[in-house]
N, C-alpha and C positions, 0 to 999 in steps of 0.2 A: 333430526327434525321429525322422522317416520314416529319415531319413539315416544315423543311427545305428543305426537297427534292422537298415538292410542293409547296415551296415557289420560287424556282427555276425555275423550269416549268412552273409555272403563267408567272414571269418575260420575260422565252425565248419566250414566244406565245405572250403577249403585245409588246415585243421587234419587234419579226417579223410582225405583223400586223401594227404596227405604222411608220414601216421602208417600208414601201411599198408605191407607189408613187399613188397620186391622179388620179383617171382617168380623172375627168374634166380637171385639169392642164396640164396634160399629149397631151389631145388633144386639148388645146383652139391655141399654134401655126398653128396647123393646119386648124379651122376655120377660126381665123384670115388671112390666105391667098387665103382661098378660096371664103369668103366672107366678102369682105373689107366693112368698115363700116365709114360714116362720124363722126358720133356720137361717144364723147371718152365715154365711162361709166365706171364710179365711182364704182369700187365690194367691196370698202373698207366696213366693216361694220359697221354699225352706233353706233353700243355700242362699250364702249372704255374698256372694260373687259376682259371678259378670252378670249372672241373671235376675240375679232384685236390682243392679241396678240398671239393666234395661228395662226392669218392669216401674222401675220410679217411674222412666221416660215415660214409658206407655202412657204411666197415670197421668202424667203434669199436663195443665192444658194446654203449654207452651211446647209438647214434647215434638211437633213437626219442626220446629223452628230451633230445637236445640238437633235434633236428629240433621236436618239442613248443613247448620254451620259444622257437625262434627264431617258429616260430607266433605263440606268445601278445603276444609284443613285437612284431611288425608289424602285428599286429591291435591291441595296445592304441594303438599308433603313429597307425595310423590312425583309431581310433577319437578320438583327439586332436584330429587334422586335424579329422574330420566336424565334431565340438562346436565349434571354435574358429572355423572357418567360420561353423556358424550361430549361434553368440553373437555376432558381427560383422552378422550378416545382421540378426539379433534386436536387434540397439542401432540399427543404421544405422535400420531404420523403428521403434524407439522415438523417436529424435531428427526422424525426419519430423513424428510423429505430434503429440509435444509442438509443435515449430513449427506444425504448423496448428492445432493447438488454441488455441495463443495468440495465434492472426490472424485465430482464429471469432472468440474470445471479445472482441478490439477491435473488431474489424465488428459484432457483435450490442450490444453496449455501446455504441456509435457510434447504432445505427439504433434502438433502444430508448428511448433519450435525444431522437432527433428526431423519434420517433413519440410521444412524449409531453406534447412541447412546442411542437409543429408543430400548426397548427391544420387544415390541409388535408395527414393522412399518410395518404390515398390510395395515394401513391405509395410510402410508404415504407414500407407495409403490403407492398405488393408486393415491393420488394428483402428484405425479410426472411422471406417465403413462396419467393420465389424462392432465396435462400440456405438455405435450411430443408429443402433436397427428400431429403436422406440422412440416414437414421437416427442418425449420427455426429454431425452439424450440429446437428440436434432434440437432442440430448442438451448438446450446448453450450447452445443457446438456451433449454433449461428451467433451467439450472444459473445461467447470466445472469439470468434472469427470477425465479428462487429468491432469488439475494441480491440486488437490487435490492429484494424485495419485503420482504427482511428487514430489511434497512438503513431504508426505508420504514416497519416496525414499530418501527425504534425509539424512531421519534418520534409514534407513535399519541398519545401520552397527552398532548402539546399540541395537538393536531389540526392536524398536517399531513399533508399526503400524501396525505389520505384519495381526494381524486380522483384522483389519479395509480394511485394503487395500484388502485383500482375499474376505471380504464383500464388496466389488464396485466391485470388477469382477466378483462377482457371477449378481450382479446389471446388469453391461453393458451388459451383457452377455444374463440374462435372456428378460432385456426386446430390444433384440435384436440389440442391438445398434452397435454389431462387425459387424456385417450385410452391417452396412451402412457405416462402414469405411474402409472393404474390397472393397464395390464397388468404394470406394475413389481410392485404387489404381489401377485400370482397367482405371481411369476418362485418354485420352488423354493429359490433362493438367499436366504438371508437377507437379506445387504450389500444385496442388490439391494431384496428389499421393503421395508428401510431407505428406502434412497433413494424410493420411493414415497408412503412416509408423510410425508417431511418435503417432496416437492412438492407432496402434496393439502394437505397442514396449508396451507402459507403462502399459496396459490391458494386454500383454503377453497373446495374441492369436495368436497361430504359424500354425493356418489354411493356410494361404497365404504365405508362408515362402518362395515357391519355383518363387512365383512372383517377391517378394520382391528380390531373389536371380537374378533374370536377370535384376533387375537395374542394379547389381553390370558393367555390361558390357556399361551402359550408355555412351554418349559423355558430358550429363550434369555434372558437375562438383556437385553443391548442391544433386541432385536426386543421384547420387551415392554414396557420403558420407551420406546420408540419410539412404542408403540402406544397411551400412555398419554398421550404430553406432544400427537399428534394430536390423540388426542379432546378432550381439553382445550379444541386451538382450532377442531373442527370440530364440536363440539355446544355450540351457544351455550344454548340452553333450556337446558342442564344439562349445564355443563362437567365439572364431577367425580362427574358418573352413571360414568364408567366403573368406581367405587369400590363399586357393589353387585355389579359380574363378577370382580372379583380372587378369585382361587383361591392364588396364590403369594404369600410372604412380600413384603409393600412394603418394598423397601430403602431405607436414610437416604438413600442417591444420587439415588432413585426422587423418594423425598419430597423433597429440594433443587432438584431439577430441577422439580418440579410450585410449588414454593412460586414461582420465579424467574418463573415464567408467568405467576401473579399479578402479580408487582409490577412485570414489563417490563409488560404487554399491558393492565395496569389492569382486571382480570377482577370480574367481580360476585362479592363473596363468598358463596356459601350458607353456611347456619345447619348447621354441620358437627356438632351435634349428631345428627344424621341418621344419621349413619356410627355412633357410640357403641354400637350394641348387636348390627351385625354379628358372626358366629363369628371371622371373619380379624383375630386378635389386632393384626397389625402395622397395619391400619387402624385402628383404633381408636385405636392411641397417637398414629397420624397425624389424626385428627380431635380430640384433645382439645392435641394441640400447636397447631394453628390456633386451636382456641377459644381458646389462651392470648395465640397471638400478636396474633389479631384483637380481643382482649377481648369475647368473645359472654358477659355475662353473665347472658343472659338461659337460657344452657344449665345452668343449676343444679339441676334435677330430675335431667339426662341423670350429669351428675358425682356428685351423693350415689349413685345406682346403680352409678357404677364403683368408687365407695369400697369398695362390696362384694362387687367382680368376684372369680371364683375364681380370677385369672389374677394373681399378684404383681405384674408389671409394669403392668400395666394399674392396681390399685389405687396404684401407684407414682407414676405419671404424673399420674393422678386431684390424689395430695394435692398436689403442684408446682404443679398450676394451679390450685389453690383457694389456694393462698398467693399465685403470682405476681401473681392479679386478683383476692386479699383479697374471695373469697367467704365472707363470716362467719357465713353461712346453712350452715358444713360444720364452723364449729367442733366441735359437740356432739357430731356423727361422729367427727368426727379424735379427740376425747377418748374414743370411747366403744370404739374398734376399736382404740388405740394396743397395749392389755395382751396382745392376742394375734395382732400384728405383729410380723415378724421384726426383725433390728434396724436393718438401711437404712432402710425402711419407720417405723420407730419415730423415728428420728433427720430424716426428711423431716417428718414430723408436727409435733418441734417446729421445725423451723427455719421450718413455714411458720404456724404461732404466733405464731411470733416475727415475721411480716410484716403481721400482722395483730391487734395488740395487744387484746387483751378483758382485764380485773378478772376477770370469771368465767371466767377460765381462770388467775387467781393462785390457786388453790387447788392445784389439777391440778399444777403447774409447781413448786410448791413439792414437792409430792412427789415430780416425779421427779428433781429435786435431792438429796431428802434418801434415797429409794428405790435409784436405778441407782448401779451399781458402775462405769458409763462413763464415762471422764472427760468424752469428749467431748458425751455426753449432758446430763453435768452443766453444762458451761459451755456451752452451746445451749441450756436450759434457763435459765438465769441471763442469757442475755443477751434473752430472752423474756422475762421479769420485765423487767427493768431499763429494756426501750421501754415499759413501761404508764406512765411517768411517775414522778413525786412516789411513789404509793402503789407502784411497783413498788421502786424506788430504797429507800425505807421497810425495805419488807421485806429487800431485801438487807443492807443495815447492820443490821438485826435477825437476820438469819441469821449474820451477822459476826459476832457477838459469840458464835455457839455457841463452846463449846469442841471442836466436830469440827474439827479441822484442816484438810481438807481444804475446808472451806467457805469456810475465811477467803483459805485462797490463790487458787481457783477467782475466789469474788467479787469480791478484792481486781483477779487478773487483769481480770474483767469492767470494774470503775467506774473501773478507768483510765485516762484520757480521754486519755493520749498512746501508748494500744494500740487503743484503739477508739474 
């Protein structure tokens, strides 16, 4: 880029030197009137080369303006040259650079493998401190040590590895390598404090933990989920503490990524009840989605309190996982808040009725059959009834026989047995 710049510069100083007018020229009108002459003389110049035809230029009264553009095309000309030079220059050592990156990362692959399976790697300690002594090096061998340790985690949950892997941390460790992936996350750069977090994560050095913890307040979207799937594996007492510091929306991404950390690394569940009555709406729906997934049903005081959350989605959430894990301790609720629910809300209610079959809710259900104008209310309703058994079944063939029409085709739909 240096190159360019003073190839630039060259250009403006020939540009203005060449764009500036002759002094002979400039004055020969005014000899010519001061001292008239018989004699025409010929100034053309006798060689028919470069120099008559800079003397056309002179002549033409357009000659700044062709002298200009011949400027600007030997300077873009060059400017050509400059860049295509250093894009040559700039590939030649990207293709160095990748060749020895891929003859670290065999030699550190090579000496990792025998320093882990060698009973006496004394020595091999040595050739990989010895290969280690440039910053460029060190960054290869934490990257090799990175997925080594992750491939490693993949198999935590049979219990292997576990000593091998205890032996690379002592590794990173001793020969200082958390060192340099701490100052990763101080680096202004984001990508970079990225990369710091996921070498302290998998080395599980919880030095930095309180750094890593004011990502969480980030605008960056990646830098805070980054900051999140860390703490996860660097606070073992309380992996998902980072969920009382969130200030930003928990994205579904967010949340995918945190669920997946569970189920690779086999993570203690906490009683996510906990999170339920936080202000950060999107935690919350993420704390009653685990309760559903996990089946905590022992979280049913924290659930009848979101039934009554002022937040829709929040009491939304609520009713799905009182149906999915047939909490029948929320029926009376869901009957008693249905009448001044919107109509998703209303329609969640019965279908999760309908997953948790109660007689003392064939009352209820009978009405909102015979009440709502929704179709689809109605037959979510009827097919609510129709799981209570015998006495649900009952009532619908007694509703069958109304003369409302629409009962008969709704029901008839319902006890179909080759529709449902």
């Amino acid at each position: 880029m240096a190159m360019i710049k003073y190839a630039q510069r060259i250009g403006f100083i020939l540009l203005l030197l060449l764009c500036l007018p002759a002094s002979g020229s400039a004055q020969q009108p005014y000899q010519s009137l001061a001292e008239p002459s018989d004699t025409i003389v010929d100034e053309r110049p006798a060689s028919s080369g470069f120099s008559w035809w800079l003397w056309k230029i002179e002549g033409s009264p357009s000659g700044t303006v062709v002298k200009t553009l011949i400027i600007v095309i030997i300077s873009c000309i060059l400017c050509l040259v400059v860049l295509l030079i250093w894009i040559l220059i700039n590939r030649n050592k990207m293709e160095v650079r990748q060749a020895e990156t891929h003859r670290l990362m065999e030699q550190f692959e090579s000496l990792l493998f025998d320093y882990l399976t060698s009973e006496q790697n004394e020595d091999v300690y040595r050739k990989i401190e010895m290969s280690s002594r440039y910053e460029f090096n060190r960054g290869i061998l934490i990257n090799q040590m990175r997925e080594l340790s992750k491939s490693m985690s993949m198999t935590m949950s049979i219990g292997l590895n576990e000593a091998a892997r205890v032996q690379l941390r002592d590794l990173y460790q001793q020969m200082h390598l958390d060192q340099d992936s701490i100052r990763k996350i101080y680096n202004p750069k984001w990508h970079i404090q990225v990369k710091g977090f996921r070498e302290l994560a998998f080395m599980d050095v919880t030095e930095a933990n309180s750094k890593i913890r004011n990502a969480l307040k980030s605008k960056n979207n990646i830098l805070r989920m980054e900051a999140q799937l860390a703490l996860v594996r660097l606070n073992e007492d309380d992996p998902f503490g980072f969920l009382d510091h969130l200030t930003h929306p928990f994205t579904l991404w967010e949340q995918l990524n945190v669920y997946e950390l569970i189920a690779i690394h086999d993570l203690i569940v906490p009683q996510f009840s906990r999170w339920t009555s936080l202000t950060n709406k999107t935690v919350v729906i993420f704390a009653l989605r685990m309760i559903q997934v996990f089946k905590q049903h022992q979280a049913v005081p924290q659930i009848i309190e979101c039934l009554y959350h002022s937040d829709k989605d929040i009491r939304h959430m609520a009713i799905i996982v009182s149906g999915e894990i047939q909490l029948r301790e929320t029926l009376p609720h869901l009957k008693h808040m249905y009448k001044n629910e919107e109509y998703s809300n209303c329609l969640a209610i019965v279908q999760a009725m309908s997953k948790m079959p109660d007689e003392m809710m064939l009352s209820f259900l009978k009405l909102v059959l015979d009440k709502e104008d929704d179709v689809q209310l109605q037959i979510e309703s009827a097919k609510a009834i129709s799981k209570m058994g015998e006495v649900g079944i009952a009532a619908l063939v007694k509703l069958m026989k109304s003369e409302y029409k629409n009962y008969q085709i709704i029901i008839r739909h319902v006890l179909d047995k080759r529709i449902n």
